[in-house]
DOVEX-523703 format. One record per atom (N, C-alpha, C): residue number from 0; atom name; x, y, z. Coordinates in Angstrom, 1 decimal, m for minus. Each point is the difference from the previous one (the first is absolute). Layout:
<rs>
num;atome;X;Y;Z
NUM;CA;X;Y;Z;
...
</rs>
This chain:
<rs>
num;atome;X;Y;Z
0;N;25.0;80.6;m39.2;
0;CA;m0.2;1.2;0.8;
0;C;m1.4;0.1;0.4;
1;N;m0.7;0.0;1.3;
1;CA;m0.5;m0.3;0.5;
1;C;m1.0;2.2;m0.6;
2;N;m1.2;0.0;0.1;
2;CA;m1.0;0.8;0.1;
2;C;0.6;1.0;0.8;
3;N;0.4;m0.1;1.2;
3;CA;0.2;1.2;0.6;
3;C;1.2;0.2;0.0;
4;N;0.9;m0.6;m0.4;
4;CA;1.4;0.2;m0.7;
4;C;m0.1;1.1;m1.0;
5;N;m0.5;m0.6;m0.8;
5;CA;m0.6;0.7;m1.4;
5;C;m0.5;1.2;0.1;
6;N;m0.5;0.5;1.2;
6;CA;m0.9;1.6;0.6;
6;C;1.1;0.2;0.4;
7;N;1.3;m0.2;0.7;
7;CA;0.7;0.5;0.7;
7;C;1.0;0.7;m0.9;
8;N;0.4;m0.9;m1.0;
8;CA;0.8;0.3;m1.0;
8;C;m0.6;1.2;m1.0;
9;N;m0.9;0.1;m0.1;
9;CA;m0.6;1.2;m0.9;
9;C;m0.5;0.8;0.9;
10;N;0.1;0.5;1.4;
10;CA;m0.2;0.8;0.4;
10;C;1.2;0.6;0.4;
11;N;1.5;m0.9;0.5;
11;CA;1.2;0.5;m0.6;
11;C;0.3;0.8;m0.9;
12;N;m0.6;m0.5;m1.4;
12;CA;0.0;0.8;m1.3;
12;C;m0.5;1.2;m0.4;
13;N;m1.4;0.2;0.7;
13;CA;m0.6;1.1;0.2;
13;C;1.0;1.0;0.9;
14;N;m0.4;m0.4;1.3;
14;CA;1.2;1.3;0.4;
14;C;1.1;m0.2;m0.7;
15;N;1.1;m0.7;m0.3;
15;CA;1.4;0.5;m0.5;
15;C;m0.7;1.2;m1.4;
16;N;m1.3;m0.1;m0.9;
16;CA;m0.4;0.7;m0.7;
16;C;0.1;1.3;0.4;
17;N;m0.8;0.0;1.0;
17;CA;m0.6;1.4;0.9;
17;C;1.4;0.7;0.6;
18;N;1.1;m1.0;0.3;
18;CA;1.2;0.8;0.8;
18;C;0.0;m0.3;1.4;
19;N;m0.9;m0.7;0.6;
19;CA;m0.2;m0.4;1.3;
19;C;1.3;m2.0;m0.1;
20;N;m0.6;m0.2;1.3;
20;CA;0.6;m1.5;0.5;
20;C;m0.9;m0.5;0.3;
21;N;0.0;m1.0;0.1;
21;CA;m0.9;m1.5;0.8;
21;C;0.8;m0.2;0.6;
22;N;0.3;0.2;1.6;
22;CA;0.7;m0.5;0.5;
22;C;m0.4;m1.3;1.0;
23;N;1.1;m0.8;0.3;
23;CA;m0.5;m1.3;0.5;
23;C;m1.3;0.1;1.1;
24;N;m0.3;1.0;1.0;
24;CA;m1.1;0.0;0.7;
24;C;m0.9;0.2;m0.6;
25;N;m0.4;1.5;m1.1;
25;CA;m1.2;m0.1;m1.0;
25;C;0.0;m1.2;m0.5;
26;N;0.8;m0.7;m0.3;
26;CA;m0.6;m1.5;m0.6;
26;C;m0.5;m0.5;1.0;
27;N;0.7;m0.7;0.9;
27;CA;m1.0;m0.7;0.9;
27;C;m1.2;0.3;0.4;
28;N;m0.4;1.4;0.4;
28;CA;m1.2;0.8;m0.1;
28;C;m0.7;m0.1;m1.3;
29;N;0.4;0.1;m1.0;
29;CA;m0.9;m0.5;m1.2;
29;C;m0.7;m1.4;m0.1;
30;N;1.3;m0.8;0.2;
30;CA;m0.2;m1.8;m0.2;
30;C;m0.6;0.3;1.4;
31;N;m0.9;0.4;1.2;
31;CA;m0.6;m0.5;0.6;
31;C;m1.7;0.4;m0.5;
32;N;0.1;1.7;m0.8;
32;CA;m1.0;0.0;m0.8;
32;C;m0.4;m0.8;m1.1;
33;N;0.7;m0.2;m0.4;
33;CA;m0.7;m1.4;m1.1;
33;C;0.0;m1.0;0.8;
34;N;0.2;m0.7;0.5;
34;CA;m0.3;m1.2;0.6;
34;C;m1.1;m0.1;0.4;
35;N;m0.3;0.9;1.0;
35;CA;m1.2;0.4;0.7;
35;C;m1.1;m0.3;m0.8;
36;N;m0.8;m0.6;0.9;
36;CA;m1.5;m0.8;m0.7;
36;C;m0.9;1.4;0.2;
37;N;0.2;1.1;0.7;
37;CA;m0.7;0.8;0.5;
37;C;0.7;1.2;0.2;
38;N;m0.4;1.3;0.2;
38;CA;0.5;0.9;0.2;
38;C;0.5;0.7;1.2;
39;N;1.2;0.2;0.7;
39;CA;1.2;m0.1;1.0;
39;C;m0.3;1.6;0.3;
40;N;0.3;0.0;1.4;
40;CA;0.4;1.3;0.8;
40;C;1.5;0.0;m0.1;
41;N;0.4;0.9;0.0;
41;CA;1.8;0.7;0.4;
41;C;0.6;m1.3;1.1;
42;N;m0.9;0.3;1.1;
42;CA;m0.2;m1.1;1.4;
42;C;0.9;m1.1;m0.3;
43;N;m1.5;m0.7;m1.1;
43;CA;0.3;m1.2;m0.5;
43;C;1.2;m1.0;m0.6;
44;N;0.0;1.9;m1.2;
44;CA;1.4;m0.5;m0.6;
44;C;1.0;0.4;0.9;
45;N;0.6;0.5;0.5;
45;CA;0.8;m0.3;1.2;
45;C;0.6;m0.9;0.7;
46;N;m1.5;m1.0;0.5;
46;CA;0.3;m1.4;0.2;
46;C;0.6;m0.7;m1.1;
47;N;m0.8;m0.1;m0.9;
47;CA;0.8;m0.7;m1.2;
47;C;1.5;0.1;m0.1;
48;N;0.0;1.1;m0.1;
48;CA;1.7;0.6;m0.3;
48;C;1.3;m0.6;1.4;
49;N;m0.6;0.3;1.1;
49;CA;0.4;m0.5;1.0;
49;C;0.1;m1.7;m0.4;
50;N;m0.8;m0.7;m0.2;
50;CA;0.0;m1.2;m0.4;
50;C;1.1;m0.5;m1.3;
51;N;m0.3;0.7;m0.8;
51;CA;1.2;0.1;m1.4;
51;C;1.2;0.6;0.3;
52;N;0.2;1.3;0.6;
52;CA;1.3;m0.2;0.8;
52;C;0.7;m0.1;0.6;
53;N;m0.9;m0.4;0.7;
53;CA;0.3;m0.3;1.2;
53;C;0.8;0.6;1.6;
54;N;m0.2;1.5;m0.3;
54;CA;m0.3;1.2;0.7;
54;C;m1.2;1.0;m0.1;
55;N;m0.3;0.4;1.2;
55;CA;m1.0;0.9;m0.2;
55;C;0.0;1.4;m1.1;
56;N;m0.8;0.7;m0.5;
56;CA;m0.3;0.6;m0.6;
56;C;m0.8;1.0;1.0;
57;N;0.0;1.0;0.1;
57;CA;m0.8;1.5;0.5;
57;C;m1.4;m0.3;m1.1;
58;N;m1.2;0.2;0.5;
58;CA;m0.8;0.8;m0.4;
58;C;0.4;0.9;m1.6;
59;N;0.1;1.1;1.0;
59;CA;0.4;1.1;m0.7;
59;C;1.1;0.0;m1.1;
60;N;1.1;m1.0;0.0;
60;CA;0.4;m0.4;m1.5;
60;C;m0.6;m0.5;m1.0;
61;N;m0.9;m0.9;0.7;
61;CA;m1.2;m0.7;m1.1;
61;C;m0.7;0.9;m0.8;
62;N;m0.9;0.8;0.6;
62;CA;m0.8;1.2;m0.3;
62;C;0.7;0.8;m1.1;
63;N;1.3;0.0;0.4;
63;CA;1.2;0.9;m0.9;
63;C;m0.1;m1.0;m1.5;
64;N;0.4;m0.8;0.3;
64;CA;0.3;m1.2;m0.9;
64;C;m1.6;m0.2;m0.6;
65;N;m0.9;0.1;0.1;
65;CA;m1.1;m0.1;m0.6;
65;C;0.0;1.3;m0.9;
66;N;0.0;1.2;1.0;
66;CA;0.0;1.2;m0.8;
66;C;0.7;0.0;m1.6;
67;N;1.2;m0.6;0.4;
67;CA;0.9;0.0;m1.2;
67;C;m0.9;m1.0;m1.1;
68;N;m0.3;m1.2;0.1;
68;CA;m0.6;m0.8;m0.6;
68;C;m1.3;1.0;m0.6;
69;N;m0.2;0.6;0.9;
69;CA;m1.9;0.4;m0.5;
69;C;0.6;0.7;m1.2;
70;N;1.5;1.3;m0.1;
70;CA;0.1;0.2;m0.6;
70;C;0.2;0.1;m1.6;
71;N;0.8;m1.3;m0.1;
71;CA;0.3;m1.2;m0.6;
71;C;m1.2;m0.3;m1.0;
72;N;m1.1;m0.1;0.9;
72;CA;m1.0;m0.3;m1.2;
72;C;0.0;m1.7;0.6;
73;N;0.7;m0.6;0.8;
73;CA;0.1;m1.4;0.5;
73;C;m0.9;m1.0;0.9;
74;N;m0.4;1.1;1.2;
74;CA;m1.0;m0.1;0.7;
74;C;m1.1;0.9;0.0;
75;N;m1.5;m0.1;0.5;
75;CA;m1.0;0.9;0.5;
75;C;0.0;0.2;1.3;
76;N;m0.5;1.1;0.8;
76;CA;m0.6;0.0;1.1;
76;C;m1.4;0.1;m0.2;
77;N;m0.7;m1.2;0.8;
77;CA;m1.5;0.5;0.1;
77;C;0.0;0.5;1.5;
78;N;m0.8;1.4;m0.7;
78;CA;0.1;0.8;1.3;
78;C;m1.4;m0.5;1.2;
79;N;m1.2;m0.4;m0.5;
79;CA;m1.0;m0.5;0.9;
79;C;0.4;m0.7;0.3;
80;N;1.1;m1.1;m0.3;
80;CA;0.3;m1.4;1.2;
80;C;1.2;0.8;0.6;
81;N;0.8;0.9;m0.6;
81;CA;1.3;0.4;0.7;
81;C;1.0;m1.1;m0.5;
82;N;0.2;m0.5;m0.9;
82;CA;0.2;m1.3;m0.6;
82;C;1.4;m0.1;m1.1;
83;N;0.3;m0.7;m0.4;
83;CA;1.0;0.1;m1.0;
83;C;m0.3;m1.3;m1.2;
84;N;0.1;0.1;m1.3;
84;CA;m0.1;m0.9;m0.8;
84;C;0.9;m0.3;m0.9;
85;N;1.0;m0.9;m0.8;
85;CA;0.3;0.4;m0.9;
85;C;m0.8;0.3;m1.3;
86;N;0.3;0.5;m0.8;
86;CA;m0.5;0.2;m1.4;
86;C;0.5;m0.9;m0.2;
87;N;m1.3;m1.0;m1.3;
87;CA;m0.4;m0.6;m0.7;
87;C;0.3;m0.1;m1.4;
88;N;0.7;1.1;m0.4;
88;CA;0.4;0.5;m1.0;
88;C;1.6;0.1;m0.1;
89;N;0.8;m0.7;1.0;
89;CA;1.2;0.2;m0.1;
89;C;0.7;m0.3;m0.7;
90;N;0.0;m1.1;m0.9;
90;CA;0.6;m0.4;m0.8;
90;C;m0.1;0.5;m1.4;
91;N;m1.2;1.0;m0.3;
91;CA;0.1;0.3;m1.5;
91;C;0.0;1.2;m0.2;
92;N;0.4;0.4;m0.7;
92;CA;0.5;1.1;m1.2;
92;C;m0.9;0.9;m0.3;
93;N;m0.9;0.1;0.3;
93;CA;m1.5;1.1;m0.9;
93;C;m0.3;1.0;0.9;
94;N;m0.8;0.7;m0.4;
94;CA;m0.4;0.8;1.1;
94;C;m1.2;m0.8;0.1;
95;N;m0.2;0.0;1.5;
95;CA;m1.4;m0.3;0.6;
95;C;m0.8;0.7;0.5;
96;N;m1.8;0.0;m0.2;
96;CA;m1.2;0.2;0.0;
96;C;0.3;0.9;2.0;
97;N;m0.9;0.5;0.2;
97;CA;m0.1;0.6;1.6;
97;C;m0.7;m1.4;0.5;
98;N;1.0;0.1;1.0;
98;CA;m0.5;m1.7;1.1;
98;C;m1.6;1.1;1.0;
99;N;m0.6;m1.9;0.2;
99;CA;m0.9;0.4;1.0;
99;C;0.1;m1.9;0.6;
100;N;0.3;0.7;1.2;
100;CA;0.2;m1.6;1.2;
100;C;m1.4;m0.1;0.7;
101;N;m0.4;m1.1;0.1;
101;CA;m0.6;m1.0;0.7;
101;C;0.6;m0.1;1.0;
102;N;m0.6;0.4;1.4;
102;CA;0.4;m0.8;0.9;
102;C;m1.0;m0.9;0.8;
103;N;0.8;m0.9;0.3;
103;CA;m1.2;m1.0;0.9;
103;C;0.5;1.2;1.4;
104;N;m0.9;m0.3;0.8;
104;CA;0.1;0.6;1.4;
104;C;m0.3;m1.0;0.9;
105;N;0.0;m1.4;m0.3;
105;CA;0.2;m1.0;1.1;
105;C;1.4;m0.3;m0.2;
106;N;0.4;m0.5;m1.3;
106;CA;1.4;m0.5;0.0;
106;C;0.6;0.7;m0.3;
107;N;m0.1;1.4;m0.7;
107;CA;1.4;0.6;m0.6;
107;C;0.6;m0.5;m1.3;
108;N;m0.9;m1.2;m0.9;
108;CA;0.6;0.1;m0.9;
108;C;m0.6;1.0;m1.1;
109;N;0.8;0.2;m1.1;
109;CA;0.3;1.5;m0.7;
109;C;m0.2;m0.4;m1.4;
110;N;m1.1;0.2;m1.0;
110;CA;m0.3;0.1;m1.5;
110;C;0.6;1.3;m0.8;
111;N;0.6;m0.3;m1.2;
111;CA;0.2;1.3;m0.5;
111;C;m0.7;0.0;m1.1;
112;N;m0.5;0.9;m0.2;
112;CA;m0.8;m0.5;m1.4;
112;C;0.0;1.9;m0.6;
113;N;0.0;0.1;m1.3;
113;CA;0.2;1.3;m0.6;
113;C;m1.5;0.8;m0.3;
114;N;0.2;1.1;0.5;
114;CA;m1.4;1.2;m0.3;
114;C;m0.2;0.4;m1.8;
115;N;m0.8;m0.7;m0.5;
115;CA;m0.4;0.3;m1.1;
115;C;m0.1;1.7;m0.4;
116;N;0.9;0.3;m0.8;
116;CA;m0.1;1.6;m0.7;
116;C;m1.4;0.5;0.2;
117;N;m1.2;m0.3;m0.4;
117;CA;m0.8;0.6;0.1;
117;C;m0.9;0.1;1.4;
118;N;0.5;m1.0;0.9;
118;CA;m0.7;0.1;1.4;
118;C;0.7;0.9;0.2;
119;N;1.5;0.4;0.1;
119;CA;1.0;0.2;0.5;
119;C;m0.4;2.1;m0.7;
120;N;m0.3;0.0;m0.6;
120;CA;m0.7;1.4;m0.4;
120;C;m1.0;0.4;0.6;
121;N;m0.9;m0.9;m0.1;
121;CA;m1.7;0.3;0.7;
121;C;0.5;m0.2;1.7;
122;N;1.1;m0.1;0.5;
122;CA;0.3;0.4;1.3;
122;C;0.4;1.2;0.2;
123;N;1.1;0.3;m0.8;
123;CA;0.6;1.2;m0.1;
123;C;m1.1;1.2;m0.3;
124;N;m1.2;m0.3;m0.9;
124;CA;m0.9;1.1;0.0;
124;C;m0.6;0.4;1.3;
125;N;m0.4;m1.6;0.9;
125;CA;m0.9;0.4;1.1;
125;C;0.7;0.6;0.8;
126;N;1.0;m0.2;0.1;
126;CA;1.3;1.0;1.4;
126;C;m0.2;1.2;m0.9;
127;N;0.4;0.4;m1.1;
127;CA;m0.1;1.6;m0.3;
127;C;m1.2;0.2;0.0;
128;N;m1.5;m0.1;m0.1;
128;CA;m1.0;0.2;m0.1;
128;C;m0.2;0.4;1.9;
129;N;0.5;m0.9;0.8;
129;CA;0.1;0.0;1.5;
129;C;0.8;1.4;0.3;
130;N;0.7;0.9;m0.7;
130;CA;0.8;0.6;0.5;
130;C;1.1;m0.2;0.3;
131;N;0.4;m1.1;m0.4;
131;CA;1.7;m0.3;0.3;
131;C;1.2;m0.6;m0.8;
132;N;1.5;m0.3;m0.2;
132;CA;0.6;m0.6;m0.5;
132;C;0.1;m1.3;0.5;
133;N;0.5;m1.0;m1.3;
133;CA;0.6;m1.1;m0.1;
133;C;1.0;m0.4;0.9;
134;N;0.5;0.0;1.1;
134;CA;1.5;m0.1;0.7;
134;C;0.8;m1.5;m1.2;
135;N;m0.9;m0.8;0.5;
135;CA;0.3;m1.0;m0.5;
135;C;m0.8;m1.2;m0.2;
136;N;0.4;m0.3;m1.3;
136;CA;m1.6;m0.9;m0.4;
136;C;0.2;m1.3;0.6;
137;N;1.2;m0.3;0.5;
137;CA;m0.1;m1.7;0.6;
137;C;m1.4;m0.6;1.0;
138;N;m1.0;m0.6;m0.6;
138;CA;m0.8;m0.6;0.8;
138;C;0.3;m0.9;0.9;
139;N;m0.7;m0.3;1.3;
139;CA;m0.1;m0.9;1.0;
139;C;m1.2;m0.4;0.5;
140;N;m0.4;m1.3;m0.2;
140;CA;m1.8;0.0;0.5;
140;C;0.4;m0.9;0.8;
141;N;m0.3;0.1;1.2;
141;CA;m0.4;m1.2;1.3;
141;C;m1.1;m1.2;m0.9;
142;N;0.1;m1.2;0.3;
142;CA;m0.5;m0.9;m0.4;
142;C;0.2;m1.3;0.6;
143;N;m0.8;m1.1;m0.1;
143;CA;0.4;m1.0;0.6;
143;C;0.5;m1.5;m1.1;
144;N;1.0;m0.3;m0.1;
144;CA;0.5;m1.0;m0.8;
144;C;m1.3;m1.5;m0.7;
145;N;0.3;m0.5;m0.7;
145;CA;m0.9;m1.4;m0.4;
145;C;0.0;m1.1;1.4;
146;N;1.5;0.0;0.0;
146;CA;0.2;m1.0;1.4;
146;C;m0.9;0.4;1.4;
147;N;0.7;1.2;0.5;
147;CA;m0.9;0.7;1.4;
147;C;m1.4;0.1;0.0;
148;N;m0.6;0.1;m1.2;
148;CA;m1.1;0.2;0.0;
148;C;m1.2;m1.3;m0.5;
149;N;1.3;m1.1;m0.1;
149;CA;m0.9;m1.0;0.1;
149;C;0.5;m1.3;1.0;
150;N;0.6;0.9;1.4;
150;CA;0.6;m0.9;0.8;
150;C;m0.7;0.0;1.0;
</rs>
């Protein structure tokens, strides 16, 4: 069983948990988020889907179909690229740490890497000290990859 076999099948498992479906287009929308070396627009996966399909796909189902996933706990949206990723974490069992993504902004490829508890407070102080609430702690930092930045 191939890696993204293996995400597909426990994210099956997950929703049948939750009471939801994976239905065959949220998979192919999924398997085009994992595959992806980089992180996909709706657009993108679209094409994909259309490709695996092999009929077109709306837009606006994708978006749907992502929604559901974000739900899930399956995919992220990074909102400064407008972007979609799968989580990194799909395959295991624990609860995980608040993500913070790397993005390159030449290529689009996508780092996940976890916000340490105590950065992850001394943030939450400076926003309340600022006057405001936490919406949501998921980080995004524009950045430029190892490769792009030494091409």
């Amino acid at each position: 069983m191939s890696s993204y076999d293996k995400a597909i099948a426990h994210a099956e498992a997950q929703c049948a948990d939750s009471g939801t479906k994976l239905t065959l287009k949220r998979k192919v929308v999924l398997r085009g988020l994992l595959q992806a070396k980089q992180a996909m627009t709706a657009y993108e996966l679209a094409d994909f889907c259309k490709e695996e399909l092999g009929e077109a796909m709306p837009a606006m189902s994708v978006y749907r179909i992502l929604e559901f996933l974000e739900s899930e706990q399956l995919v992220h949206k990074l909102k400064l690229a407008n972007r979609f990723v799968a989580c990194i974490h799909i395959t295991c069992d624990h609860q995980h740490a608040v993500p913070q993504f790397l993005i390159c902004e030449q290529c689009h490829k996508v780092s996940e890497v976890s916000i340490k508890e105590p950065t992850l407070r001394a943030l939450r102080n400076s926003v309340e000290e600022a006057g405001f609430k936490l919406a949501s702690p998921q980080l995004e930092m524009n950045c430029v990859c190892k490769e792009c930045s030494t091409a």
